[in-house]
One Martini backbone bead per residue (centre of mass of N, CA, C, O) as a GRO file, in nm:
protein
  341
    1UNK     BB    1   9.407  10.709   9.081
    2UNK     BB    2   9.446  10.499   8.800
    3UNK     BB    3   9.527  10.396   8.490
    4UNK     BB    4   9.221  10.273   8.460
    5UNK     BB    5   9.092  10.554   8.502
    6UNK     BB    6   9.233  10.694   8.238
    7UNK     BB    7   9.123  10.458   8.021
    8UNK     BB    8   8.815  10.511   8.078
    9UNK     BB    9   8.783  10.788   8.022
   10UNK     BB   10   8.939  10.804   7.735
   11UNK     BB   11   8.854  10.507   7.588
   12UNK     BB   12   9.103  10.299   7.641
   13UNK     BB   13   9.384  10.134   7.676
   14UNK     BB   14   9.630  10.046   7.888
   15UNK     BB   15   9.821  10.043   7.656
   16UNK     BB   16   9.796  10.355   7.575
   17UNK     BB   17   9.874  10.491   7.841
   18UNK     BB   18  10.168  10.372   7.856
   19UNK     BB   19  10.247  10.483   7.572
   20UNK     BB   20  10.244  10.780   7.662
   21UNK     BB   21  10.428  10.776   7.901
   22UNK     BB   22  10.706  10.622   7.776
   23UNK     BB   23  10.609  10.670   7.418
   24UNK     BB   24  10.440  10.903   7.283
   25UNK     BB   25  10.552  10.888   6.958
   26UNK     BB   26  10.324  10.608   6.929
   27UNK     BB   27  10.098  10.830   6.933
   28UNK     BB   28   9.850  10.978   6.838
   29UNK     BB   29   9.806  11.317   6.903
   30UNK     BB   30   9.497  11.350   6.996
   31UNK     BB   31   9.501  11.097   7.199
   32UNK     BB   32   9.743  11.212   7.368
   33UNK     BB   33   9.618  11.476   7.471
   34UNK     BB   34   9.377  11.342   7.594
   35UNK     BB   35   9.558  11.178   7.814
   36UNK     BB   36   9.699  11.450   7.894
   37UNK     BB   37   9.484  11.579   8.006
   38UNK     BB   38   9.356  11.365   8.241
   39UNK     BB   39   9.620  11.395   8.399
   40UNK     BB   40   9.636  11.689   8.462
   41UNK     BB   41   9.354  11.699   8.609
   42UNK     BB   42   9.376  11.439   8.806
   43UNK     BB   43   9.693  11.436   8.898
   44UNK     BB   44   9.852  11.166   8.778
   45UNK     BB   45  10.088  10.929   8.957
   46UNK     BB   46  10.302  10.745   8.869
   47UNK     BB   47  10.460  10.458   8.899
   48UNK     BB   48  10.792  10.470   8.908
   49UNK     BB   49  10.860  10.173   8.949
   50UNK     BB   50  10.694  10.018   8.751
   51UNK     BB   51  10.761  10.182   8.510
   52UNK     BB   52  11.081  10.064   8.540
   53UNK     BB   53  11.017   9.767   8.514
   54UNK     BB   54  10.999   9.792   8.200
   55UNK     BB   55  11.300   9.930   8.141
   56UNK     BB   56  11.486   9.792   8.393
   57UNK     BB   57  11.414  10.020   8.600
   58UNK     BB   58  11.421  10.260   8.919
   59UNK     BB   59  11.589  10.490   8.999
   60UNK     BB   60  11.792  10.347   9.176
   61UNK     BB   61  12.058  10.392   9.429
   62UNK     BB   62  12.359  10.214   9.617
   63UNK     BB   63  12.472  10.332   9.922
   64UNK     BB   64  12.786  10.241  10.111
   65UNK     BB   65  12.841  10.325  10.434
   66UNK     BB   66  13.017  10.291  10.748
   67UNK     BB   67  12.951  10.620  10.902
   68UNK     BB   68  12.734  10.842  10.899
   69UNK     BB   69  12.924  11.041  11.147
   70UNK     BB   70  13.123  11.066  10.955
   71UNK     BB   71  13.242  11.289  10.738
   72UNK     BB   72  13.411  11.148  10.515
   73UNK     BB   73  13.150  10.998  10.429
   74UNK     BB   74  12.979  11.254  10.372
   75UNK     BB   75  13.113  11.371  10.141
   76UNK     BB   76  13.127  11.183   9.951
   77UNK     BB   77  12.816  11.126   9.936
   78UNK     BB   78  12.735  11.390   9.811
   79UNK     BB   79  12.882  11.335   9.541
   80UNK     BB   80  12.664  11.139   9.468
   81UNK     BB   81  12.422  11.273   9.509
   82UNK     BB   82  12.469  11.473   9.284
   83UNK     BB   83  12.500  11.255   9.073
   84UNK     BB   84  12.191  11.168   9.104
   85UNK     BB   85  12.016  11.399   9.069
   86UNK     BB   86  12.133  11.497   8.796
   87UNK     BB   87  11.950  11.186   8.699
   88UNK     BB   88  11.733  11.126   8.838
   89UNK     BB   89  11.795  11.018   9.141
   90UNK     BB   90  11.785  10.761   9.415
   91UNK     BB   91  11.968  10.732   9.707
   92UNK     BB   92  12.044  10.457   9.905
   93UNK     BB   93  12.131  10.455  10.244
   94UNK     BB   94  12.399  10.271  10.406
   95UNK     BB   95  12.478  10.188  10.746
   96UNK     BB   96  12.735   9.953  10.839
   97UNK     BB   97  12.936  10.009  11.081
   98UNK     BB   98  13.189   9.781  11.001
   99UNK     BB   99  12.935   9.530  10.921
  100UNK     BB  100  12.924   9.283  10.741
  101UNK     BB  101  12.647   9.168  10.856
  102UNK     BB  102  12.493   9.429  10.781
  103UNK     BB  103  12.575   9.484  10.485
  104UNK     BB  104  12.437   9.246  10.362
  105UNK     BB  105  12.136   9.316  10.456
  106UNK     BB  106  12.138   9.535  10.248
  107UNK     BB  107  12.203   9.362  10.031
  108UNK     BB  108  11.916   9.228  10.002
  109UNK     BB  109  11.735   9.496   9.986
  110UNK     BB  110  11.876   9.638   9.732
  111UNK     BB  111  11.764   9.362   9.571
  112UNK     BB  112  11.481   9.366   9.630
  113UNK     BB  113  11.417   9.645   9.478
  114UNK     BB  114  11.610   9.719   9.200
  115UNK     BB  115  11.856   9.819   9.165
  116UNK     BB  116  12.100   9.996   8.908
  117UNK     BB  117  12.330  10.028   9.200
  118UNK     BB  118  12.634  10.057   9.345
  119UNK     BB  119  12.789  10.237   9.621
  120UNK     BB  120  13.136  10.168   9.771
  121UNK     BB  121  13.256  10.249  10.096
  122UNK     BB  122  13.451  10.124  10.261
  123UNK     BB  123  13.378   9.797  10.266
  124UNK     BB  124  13.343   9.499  10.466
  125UNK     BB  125  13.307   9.318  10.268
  126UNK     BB  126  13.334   9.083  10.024
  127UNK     BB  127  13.441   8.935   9.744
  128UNK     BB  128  13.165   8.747   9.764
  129UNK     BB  129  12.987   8.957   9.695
  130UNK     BB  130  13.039   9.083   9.474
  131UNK     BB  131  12.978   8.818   9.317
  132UNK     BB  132  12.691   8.836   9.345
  133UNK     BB  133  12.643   9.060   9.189
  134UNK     BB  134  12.784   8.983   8.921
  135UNK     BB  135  12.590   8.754   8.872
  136UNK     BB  136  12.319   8.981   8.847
  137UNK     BB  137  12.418   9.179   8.744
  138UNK     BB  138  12.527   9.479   8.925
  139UNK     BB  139  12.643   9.723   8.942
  140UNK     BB  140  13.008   9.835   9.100
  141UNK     BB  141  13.153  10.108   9.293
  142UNK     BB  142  13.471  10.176   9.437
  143UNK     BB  143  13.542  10.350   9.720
  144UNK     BB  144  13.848  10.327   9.826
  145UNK     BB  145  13.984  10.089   9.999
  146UNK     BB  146  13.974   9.695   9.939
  147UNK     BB  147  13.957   9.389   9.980
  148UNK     BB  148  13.940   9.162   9.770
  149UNK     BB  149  13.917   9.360   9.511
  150UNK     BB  150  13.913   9.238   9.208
  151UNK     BB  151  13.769   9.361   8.901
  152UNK     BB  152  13.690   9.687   9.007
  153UNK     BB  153  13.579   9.959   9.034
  154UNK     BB  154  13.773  10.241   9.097
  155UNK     BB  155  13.822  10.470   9.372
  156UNK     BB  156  14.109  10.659   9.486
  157UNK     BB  157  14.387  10.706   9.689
  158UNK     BB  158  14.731  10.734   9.792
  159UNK     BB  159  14.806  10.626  10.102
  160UNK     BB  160  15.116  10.635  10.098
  161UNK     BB  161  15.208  10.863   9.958
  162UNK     BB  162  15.090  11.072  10.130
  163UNK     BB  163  15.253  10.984  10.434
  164UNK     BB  164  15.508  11.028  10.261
  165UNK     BB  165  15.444  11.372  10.277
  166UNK     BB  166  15.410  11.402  10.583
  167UNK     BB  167  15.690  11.269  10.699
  168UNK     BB  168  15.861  11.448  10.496
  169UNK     BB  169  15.751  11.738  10.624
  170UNK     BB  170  15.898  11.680  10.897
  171UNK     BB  171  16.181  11.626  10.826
  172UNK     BB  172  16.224  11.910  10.701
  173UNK     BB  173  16.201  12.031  11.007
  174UNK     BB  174  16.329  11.866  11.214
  175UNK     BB  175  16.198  11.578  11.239
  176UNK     BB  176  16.240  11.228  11.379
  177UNK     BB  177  16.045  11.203  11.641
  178UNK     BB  178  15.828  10.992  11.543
  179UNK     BB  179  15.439  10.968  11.549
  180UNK     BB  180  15.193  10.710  11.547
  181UNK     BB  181  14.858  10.686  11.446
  182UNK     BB  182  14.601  10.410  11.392
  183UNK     BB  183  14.378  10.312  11.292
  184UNK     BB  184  14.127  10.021  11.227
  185UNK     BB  185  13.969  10.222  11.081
  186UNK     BB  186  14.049  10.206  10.772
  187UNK     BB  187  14.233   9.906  10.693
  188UNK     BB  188  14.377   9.923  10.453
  189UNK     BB  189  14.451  10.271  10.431
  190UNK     BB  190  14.627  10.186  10.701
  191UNK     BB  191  14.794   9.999  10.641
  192UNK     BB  192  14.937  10.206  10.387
  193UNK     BB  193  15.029  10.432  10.602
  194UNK     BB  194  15.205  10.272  10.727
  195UNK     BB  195  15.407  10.198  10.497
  196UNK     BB  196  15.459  10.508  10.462
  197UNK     BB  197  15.616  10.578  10.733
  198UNK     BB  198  15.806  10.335  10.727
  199UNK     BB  199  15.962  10.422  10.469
  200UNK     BB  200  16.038  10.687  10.510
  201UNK     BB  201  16.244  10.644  10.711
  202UNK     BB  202  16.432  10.428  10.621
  203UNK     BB  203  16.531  10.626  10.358
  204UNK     BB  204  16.629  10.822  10.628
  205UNK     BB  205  16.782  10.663  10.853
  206UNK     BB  206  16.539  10.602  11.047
  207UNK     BB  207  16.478  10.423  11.278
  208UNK     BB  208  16.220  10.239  11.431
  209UNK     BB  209  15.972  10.270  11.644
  210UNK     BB  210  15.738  10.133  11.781
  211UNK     BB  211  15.629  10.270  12.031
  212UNK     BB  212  15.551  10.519  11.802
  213UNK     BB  213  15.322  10.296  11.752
  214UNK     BB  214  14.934  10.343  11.793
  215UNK     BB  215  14.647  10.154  11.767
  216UNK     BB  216  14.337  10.286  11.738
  217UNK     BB  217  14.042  10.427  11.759
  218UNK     BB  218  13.854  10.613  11.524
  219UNK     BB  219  13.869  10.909  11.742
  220UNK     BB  220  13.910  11.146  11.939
  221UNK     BB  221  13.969  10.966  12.182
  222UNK     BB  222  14.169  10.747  12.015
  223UNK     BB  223  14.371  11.000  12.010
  224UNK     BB  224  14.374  11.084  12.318
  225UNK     BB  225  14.499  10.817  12.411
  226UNK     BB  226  14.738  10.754  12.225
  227UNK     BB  227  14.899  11.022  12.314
  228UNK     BB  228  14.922  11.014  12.582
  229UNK     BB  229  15.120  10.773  12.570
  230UNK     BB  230  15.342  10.923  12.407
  231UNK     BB  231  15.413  11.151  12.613
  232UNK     BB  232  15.474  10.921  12.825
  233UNK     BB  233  15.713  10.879  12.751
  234UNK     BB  234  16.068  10.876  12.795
  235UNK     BB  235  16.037  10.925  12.474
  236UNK     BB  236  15.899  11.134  12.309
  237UNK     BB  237  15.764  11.276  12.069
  238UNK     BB  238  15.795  11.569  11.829
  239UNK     BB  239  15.567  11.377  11.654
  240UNK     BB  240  15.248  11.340  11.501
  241UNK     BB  241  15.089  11.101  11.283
  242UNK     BB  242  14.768  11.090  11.131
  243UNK     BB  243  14.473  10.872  10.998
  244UNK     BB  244  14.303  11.118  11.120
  245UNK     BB  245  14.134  11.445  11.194
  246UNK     BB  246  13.998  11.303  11.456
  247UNK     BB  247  14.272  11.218  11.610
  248UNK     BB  248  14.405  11.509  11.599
  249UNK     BB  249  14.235  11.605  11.799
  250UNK     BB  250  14.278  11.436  12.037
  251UNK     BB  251  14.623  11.487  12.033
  252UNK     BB  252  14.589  11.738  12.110
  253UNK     BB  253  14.431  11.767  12.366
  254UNK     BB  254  14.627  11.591  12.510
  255UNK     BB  255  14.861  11.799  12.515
  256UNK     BB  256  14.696  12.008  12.670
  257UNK     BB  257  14.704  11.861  12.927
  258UNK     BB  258  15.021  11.828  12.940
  259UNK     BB  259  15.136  12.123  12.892
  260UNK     BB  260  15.189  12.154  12.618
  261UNK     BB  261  15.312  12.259  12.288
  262UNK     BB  262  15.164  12.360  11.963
  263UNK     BB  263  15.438  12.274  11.847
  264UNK     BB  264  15.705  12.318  12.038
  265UNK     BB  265  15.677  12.022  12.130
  266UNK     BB  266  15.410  11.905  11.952
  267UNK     BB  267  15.359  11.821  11.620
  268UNK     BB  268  15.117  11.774  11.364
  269UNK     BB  269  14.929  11.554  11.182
  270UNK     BB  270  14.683  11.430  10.930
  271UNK     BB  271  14.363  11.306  10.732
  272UNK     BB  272  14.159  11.490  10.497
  273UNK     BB  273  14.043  11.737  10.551
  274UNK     BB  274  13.826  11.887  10.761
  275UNK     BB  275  13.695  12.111  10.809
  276UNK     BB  276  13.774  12.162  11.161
  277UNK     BB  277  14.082  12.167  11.040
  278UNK     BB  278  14.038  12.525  11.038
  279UNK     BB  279  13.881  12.561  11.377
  280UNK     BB  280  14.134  12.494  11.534
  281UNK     BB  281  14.353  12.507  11.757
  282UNK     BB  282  14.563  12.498  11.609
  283UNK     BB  283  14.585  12.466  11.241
  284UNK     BB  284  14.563  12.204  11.070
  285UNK     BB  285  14.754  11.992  10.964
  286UNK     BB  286  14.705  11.792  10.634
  287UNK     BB  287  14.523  11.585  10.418
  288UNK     BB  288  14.436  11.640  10.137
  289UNK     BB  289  14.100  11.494  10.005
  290UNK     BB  290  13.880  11.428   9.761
  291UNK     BB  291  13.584  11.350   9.855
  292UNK     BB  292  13.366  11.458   9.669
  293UNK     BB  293  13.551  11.370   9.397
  294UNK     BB  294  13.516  11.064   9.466
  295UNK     BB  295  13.168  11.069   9.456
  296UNK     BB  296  13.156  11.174   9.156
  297UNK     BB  297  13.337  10.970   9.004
  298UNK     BB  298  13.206  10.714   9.099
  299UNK     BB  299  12.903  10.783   9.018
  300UNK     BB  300  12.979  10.834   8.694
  301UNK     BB  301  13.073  10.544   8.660
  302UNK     BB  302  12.790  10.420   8.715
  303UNK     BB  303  12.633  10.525   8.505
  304UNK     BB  304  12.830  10.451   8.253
  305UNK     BB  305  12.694  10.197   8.305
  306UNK     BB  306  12.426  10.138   8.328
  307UNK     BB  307  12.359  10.314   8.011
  308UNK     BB  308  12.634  10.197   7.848
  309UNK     BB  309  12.936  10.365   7.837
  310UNK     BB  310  13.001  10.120   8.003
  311UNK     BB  311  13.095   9.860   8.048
  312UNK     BB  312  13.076   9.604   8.239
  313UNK     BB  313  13.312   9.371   8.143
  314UNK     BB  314  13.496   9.568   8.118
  315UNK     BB  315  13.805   9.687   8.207
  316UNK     BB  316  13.874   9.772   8.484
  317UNK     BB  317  13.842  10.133   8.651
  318UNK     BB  318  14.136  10.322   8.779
  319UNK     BB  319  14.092  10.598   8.972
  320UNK     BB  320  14.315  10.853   9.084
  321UNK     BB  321  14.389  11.061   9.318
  322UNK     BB  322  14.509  11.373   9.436
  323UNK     BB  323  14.725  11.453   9.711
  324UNK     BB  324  14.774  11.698   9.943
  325UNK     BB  325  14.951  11.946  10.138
  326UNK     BB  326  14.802  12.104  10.418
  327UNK     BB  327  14.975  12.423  10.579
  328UNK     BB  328  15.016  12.471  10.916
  329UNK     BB  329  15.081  12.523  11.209
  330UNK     BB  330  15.082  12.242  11.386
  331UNK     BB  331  15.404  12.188  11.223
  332UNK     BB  332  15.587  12.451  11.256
  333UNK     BB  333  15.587  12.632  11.035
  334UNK     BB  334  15.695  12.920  10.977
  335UNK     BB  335  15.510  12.982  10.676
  336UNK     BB  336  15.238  12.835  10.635
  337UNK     BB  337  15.253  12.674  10.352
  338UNK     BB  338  14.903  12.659  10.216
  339UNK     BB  339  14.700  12.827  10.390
  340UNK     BB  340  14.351  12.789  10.460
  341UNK     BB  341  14.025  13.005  10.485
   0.00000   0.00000   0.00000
């Protein structure tokens, strides 16, 4: 069954059955009830894809994510999808697992496709992507630090600031022989994060041992190795600080297989609070990360866009999401003050 055989069942034209479909307000009320009684009785289907190219529209988003298998950005995924069903639409997820053009193509498939906008989670494409997008109109909102993004709208939290909190709350406890590992990926708000614990340190009159920092995959391996390699030093760290929730469960195994204890040996701090960093033992110290809320404002900003209640053209609007300090067992805090279960 298609409009054809609904149009020629009620005697009309195919362009009055479209306009029951689209318009109903603009058909006379008789022939209208006439045209969806026969609708209802043969239970038919509109093609909602070609019914939305009427309209300009597909109800469908582009959802671009570095790792499918990361929770962090799966929480945040979630919230895309949360904002993207209450609109009803359908998020198309592609992942691009860190691969400029793996993403790529994904992006000509979305394209192909008539998506009414993307979003961009730390995603590997380059500035001339974007702007391939905006010279097509194609909306598009980025969440998480992005490099050569300037006048795309973003959504993202201070990871600088951050890991500013997080070692110099090392350092109110008495550490100062700090540790850090950093993931390879994501790249930009992992440079954010080493500027912020090199900083922090220097504020504080603490030279900076090279040594004591280590890029590794982004990993619980690349955490149990980098970390491996810390206790193994001369002089090992007091403290560790990761740049995910990840690494922290790695550098913990790596530690307790070196019969060391935590904190008491070695004190750890992670970064995004993933649920699972409250059912590690001890349970992980760590930066909360709103990442839901980030996948939430990121969508809503989106379709802001689409709808019309945000221009296109207007000035780019930056949303900063505050992160917080959750203080658990591993890093020594005898208080174990904000600690949540």
């Amino acid at each position: 069954m298609n409009i054809r055989h609904i149009a020629k069942q009620a005697g009309v034209s195919v362009a009055t059955v479209s306009r029951v479909l689209n318009h109903p307000e603009n058909v006379a009320q008789k022939t209208r009830e006439r045209i969806e009684k026969i609708i209802e009785e043969t239970e038919y289907t509109p093609n909602w894809f070609a019914r939305g190219l009427n309209f300009n529209k597909t109800g469908t988003i582009g959802l671009m994510i570095p790792h499918i298998l990361n929770p962090v950005y799966m929480e945040i995924a979630k919230g895309v999808e949360d904002v993207a069903h209450q609109k009803g639409y359908i998020a198309l997820m592609c992942n691009e697992e860190n691969n400029g053009e793996k993403g790529r193509n994904y992006l000509e498939q979305l394209l192909k496709r008539r998506v009414d906008g993307i979003v961009f989670i730390c995603s590997a494409l380059e500035e001339r992507d974007f702007d391939l997008l905006e010279e097509q109109n194609i909306p598009i909102v980025l969440i998480g630090e992005h490099k050569n993004t300037t006048g795309q709208h973003i959504v993202s939290v201070d990871c600088q600031q951050a890991a500013k909190k997080a070692v110099t709350h090392l350092l109110g406890n008495g550490y100062e022989r700090i540790g850090m590992l950093y993931g390879t990926e994501p790249k930009v708000e992992n440079e954010y994060k080493v500027a912020g614990y090199r900083k922090t340190l220097q504020r504080s009159g603490i030279p900076i041992k090279e040594e004591l920092l280590r890029q590794v995959d982004n990993s619980i391996e690349g955490g149990y190795l980098g970390a491996k390699k810390l206790v193994e030093l001369a002089e090992p760290p007091q403290a560790i600080f990761t740049t995910s929730d990840y690494l922290a469960f790695g550098a913990m195994d790596a530690i307790k297989d070196k019969d060391l204890r935590i904190p008491e040996d070695v004190a750890i701090v992670g970064f995004d609070n993933i649920r699972m960093s409250n059912l590690v033992e001890p349970k992980l110290t760590t930066i909360d990360v709103p990442l839901h809320k980030m996948g939430v404002y990121g969508a809503r900003l989106l379709f802001d866009i689409i709808e019309g209640e945000e221009e296109a053209e207007a000035e780019p609007r930056t949303i900063l999401l505050q992160t917080k300090l959750k203080v658990r067992k591993s890093c020594g805090h005898k208080e174990r003050i904000g600690e949540m279960f």
